[in-house]
C-alpha positions in Angstrom: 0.0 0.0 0.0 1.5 3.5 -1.1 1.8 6.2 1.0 -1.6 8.2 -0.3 -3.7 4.6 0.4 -2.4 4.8 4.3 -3.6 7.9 4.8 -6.7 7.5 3.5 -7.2 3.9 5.6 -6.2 6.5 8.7 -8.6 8.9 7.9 -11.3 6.1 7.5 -10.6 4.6 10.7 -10.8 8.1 12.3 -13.7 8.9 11.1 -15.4 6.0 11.9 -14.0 5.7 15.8 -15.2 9.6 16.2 -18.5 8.5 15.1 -18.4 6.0 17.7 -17.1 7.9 19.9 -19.4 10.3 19.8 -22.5 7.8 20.0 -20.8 6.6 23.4 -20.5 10.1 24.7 -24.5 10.6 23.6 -25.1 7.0 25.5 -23.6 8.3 28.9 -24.8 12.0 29.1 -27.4 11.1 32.0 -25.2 8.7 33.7 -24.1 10.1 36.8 -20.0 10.3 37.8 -18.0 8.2 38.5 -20.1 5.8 36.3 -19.6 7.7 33.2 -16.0 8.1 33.7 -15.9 4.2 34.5 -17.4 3.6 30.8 -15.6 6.2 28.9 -12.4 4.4 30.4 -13.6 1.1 29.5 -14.6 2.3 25.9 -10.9 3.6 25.3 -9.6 -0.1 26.9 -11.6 -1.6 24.6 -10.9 0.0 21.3 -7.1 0.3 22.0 -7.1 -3.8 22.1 -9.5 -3.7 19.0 -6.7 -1.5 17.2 -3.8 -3.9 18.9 -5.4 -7.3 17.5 -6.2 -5.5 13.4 -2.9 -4.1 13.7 -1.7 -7.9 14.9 -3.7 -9.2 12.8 -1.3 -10.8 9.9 0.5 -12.2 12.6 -1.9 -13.7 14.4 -3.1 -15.7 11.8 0.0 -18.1 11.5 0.8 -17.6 15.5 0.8 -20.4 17.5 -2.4 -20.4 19.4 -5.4 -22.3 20.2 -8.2 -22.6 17.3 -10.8 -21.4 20.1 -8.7 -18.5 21.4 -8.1 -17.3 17.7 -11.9 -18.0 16.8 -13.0 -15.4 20.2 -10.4 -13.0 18.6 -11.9 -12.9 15.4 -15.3 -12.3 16.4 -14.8 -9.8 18.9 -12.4 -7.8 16.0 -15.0 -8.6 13.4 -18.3 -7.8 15.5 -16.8 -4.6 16.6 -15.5 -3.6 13.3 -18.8 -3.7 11.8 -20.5 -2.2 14.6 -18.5 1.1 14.6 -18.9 1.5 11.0 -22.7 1.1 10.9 -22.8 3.4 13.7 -20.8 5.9 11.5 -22.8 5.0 8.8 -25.8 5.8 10.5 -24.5 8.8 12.0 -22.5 10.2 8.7 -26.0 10.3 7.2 -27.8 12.5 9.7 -24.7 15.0 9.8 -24.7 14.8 6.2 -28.7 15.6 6.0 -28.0 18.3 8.9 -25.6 19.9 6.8 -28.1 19.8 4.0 -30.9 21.7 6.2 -28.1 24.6 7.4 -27.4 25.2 3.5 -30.7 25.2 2.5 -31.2 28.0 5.3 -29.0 30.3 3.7 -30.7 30.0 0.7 -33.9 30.4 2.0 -33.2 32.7 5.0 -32.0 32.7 8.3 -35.3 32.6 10.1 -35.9 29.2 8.1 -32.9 27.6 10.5 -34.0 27.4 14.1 -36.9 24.9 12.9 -34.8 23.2 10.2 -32.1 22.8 13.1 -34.1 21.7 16.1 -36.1 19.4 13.9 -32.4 17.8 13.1 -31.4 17.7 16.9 -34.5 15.6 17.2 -34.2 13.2 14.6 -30.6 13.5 15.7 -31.2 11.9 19.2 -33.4 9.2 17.5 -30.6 8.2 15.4 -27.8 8.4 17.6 -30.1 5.8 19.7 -30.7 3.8 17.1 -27.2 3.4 16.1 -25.9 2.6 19.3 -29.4 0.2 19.2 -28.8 -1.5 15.8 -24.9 -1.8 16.1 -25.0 -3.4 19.6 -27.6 -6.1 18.0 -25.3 -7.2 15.5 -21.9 -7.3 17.7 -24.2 -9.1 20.3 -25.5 -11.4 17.1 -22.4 -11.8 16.1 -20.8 -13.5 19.4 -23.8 -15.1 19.9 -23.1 -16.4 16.8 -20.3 -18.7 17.5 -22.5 -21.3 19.5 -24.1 -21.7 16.3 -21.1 -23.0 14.0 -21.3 -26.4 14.4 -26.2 -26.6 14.4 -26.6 -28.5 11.9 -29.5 -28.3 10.0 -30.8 -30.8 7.2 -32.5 -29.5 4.0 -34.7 -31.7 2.6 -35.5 -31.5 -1.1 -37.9 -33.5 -3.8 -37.2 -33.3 -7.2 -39.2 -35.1 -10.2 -37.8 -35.4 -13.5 -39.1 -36.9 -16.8 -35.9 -38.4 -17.8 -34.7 -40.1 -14.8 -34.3 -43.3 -15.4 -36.5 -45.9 -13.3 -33.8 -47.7 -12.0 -32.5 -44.3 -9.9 -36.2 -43.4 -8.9 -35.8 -43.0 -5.2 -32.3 -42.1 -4.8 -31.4 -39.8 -2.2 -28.5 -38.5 -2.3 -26.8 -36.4 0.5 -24.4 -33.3 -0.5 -22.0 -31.6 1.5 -19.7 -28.7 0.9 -17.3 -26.3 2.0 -16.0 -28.1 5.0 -13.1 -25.7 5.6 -11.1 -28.1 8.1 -8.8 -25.5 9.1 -11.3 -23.6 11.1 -12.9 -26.6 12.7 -11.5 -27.6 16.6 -14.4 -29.7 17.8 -14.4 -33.2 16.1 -17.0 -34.4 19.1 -19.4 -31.5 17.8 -18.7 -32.7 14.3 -19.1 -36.2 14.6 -22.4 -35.5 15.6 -23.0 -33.9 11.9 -21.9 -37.1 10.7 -24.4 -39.0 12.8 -27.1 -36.7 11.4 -25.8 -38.1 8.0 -25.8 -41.3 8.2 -29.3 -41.3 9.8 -30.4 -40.5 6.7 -29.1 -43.3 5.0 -28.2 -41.8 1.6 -27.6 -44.0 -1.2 -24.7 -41.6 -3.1 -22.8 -38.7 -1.1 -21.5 -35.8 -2.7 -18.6 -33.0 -1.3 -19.0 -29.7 -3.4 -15.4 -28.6 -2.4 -13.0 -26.6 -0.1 -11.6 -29.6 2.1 -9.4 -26.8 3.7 -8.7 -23.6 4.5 -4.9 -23.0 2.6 -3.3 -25.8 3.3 -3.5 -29.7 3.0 -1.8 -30.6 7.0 -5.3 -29.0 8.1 -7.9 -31.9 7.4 -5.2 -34.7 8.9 -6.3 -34.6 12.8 -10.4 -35.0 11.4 -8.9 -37.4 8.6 -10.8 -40.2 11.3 -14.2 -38.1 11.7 -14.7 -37.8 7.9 -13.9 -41.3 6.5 -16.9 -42.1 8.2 -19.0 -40.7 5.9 -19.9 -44.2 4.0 -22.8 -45.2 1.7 -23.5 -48.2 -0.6 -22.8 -46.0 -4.5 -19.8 -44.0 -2.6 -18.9 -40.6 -2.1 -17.6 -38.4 -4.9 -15.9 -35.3 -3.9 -14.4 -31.8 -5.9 -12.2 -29.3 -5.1 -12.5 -25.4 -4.2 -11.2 -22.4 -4.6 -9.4 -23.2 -1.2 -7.9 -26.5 -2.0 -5.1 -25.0 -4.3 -3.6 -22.8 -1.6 -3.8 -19.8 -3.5 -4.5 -17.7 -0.2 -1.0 -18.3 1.2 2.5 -18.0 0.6 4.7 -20.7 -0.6 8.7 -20.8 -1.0 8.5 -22.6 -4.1 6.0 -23.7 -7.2 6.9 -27.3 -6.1 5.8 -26.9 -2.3 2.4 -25.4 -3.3 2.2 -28.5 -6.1 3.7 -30.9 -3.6 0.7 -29.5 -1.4 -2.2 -29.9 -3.3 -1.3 -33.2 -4.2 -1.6 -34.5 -0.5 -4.8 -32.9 -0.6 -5.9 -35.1 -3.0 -4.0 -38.1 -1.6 -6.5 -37.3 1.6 -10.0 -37.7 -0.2 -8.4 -41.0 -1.4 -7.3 -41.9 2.3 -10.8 -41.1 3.7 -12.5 -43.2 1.2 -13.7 -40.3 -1.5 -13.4 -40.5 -5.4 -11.7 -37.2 -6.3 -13.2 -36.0 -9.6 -10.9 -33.5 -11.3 -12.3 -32.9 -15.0 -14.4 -36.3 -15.5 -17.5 -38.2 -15.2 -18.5 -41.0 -13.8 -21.0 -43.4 -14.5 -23.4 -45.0 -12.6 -25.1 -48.5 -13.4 -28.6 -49.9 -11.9 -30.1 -52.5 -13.4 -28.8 -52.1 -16.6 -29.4 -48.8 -16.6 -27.2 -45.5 -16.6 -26.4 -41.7 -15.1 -23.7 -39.6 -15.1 -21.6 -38.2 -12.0 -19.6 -35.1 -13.8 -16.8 -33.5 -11.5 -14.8 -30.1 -12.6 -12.4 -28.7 -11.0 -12.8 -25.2 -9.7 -14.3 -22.6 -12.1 -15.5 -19.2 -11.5 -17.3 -16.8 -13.4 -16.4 -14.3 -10.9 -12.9 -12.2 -11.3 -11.1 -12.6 -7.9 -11.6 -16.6 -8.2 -9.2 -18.6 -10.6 -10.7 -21.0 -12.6 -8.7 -24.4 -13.3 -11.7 -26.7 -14.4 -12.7 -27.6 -17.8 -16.2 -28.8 -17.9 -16.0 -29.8 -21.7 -13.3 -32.2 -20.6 -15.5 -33.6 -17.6 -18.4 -33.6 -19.9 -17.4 -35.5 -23.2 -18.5 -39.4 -23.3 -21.3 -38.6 -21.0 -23.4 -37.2 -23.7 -24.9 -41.1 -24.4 -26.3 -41.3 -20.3 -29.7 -40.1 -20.0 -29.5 -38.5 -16.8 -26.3 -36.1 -15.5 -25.6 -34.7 -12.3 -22.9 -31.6 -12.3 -20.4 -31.3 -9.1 -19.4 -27.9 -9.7 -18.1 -25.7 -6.3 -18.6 -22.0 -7.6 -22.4 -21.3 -8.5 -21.5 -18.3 -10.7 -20.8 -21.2 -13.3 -24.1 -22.3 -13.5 -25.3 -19.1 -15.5 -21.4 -18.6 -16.9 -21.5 -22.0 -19.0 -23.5 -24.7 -17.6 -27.6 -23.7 -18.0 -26.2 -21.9 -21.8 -24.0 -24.5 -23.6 -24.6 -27.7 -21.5 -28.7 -28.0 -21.2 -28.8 -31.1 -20.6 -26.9 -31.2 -17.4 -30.3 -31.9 -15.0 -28.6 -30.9 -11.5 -26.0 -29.1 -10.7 -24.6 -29.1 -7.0 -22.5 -26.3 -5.5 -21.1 -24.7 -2.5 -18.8 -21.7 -1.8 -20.6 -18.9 -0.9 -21.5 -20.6 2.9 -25.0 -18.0 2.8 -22.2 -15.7 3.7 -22.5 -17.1 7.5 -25.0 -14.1 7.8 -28.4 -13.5 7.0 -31.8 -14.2 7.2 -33.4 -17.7 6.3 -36.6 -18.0 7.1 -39.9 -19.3 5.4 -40.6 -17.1 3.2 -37.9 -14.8 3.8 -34.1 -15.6 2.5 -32.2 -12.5 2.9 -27.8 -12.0 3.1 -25.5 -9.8 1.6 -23.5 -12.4 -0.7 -27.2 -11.8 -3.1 -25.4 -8.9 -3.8 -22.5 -10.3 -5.3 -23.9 -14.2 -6.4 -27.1 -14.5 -7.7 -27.9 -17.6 -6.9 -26.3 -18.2 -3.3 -28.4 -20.5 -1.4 -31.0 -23.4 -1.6 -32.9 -24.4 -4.8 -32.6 -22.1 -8.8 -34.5 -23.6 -11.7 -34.3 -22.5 -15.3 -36.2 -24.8 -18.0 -36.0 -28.2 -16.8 -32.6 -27.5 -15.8 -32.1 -27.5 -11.3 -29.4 -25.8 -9.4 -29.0 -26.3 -5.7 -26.5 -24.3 -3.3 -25.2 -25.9 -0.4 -25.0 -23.6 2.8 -21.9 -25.0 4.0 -20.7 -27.6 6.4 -17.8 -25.5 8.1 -17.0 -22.0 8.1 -14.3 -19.4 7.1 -13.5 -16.1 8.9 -15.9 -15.4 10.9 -16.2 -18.3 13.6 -20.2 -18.5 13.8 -23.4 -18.8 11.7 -26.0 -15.4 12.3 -29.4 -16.9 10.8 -28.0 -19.4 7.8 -27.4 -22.7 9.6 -24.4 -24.7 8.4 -26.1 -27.5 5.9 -26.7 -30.8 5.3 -28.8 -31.4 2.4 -30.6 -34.0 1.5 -32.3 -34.6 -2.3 -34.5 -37.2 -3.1 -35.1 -37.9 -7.1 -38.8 -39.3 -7.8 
């Protein structure tokens, strides 16, 4: 970062802690000393440790330190980041509409201003109480959140198609995706997600990718949890954006290469048939489908794409019936519903809901529908499904705010 970007971050962060500031000082105006003393003190404490962990931050990533110890540290830096920016939001706004109102009474004339200005000290108060209000719910939400990262929660879904061959009527198939073992340090909380699938008693399991976080040493000390996900047609598993270990620094091409190639010796070792650019075909009473795996591809910028789906496609044309493994939804509408339409389901992961959101019935709400289109649940276009796993693990922030981590199960009548 140059010198003109720091100063700019500086200014941004200054801005945003004298908005919060400022709310605090609003908060405490009636509290009586020494009390309000007590909490300005405890305010400054608090934000000079915020500051001392984002400063830290780069170095407490690869620091030696318990997985729950760094999971509290991210969500109190996260939760309090995004607090004191929507209360400067919040407050930016009403100074901004305050300065609005003073201009418009010089235009207008001076005896305009009294009313223009105490009706903005009014709506002033309200906002500065609804900030404080709105941004305590979501750093509240968000460390509430943590106890939530490992409630699972089963999606059940139906699907009917024409050309499904008889012999596969009544498959149910479980997917899973995005297990992100690097952020995971309860394997007694996680063997109880794979009690939950193995309840079910799928006949096919599918892993839409992201294994780990960066690296492939990650998934070894839950290498015994996962291989016992087991069911009678096997489990067929892809790779994320994650799995390469783009994210991190490496001292050589051949250690990352050396890297991901463990990775893929680990889906082996737990029992999983990797799919990297091919099909496979399933066989029921003489009759056929097609399991088609790709390797990652994107149709989003930041995200590199190393799959070829015409690869994993040809020879599959002849099976009736295809299902897609595909980790990144922004391929369905880049490729997959335009030049292969006769690909019936396509399963994918990645975007995790964003970990944040509403999801509800009848009310599915979170920022990443800003950025993916389709990011959660079912999509349909023509005869042609899409579904969008929620995520088995998480990444970043340590918890789940209103989208459950997911384990979906799809039945084919």
């Amino acid at each position: 970062m140059n010198g003109i970007g720091i100063v700019l971050v500086i200014l941004v962060f200054a801005l945003i802690e004298y908005y919060s500031y400022t709310a605090i000082r609003f908060a405490v105006r009636s509290v009586k000393p020494p009390y309000k003393t007590y909490i300005t003190i405890a305010y400054i404490l608090i934000t000079v440790i915020w500051f001392g962990v984002l400063l830290s931050f780069p170095v407490l990533r690869t620091a030696e330190m318990s997985k729950t110890m760094r999971n509290v540290l991210i969500s109190f830096t996260m939760g309090l980041m995004i607090t004191k920016i929507l209360i400067a939001v919040i407050l930016l706004i009403d100074d901004v509409r305050r300065g609005v109102f003073l201009l418009a009474g010089l235009f207008y004339g001076k005896e305009s201003m009294p009313a223009m200005v105490q009706s903005g000290m009014t709506r002033s108060d309200f906002l500065a109480r609804f900030a404080l209000l709105f941004g305590g719910t979501i750093f509240s939400s968000m460390l509430y959140g943590m106890s939530n990262r490992y409630n699972y929660k089963i999606k059940k879904v139906d699907l009917s198609f024409d050309n499904l061959p008889e012999a596969f009527k009544g498959l149910k198939i479980i997917q899973i995706s995005d297990i992100h073992s690097g952020s995971l340090n309860d394997a007694k909380a996680i063997n109880k997600g794979i009690d939950m699938i193995l309840a079910q008693k799928p006949d096919i399991i599918f892993f839409t990718g992201d294994l780990v976080n960066n690296k492939s040493d990650e998934i070894q000390e839950f290498m015994p949890v996962f291989s016992r996900l087991k069911a009678p047609m096997g489990v067929y598993s892809i790779l994320g954006n994650h799995d390469y270990g783009d994210y991190v620094e490496w001292p050589s091409a051949e250690a990352k290469a050396n890297n991901l190639q463990v990775l893929k010796d680990a889906h082996a070792k737990l029992g999983w048939r990797l799919l990297l650019d091919e099909h496979v075909v399933m066989e029921r009473d003489g009759q056929t489908m097609a399991v088609i795996g790709v390797e990652n591809t994107s149709f989003k910028n930041r995200f590199q794409t190393y799959g070829s789906l015409s690869k994993a496609y040809a020879g599959s044309e002849k099976h009736p019936f295809k299902i897609l493994l595909s980790h990144d939804p922004s391929h369905w509408d880049g490729e997959v519903n335009t030049l292969y339409k006769d690909v019936d389901l396509t399963l994918s992961g990645h975007t995790h809901g964003f970990q944040f959101g509403v999801d509800i019935p009848g009310l599915q709400w979170s920022p990443i529908q800003y950025l993916y289109k389709q990011w959660a649940g079912l999509y349909s276009q023509g005869k042609q499904y899409l579904y969008v796993n929620r995520g088995f693990g998480f990444l970043g922030y340590p918890g789940r705010v209103g989208i459950m981590p997911e384990i979906t199960v799809i039945h084919l009548t």
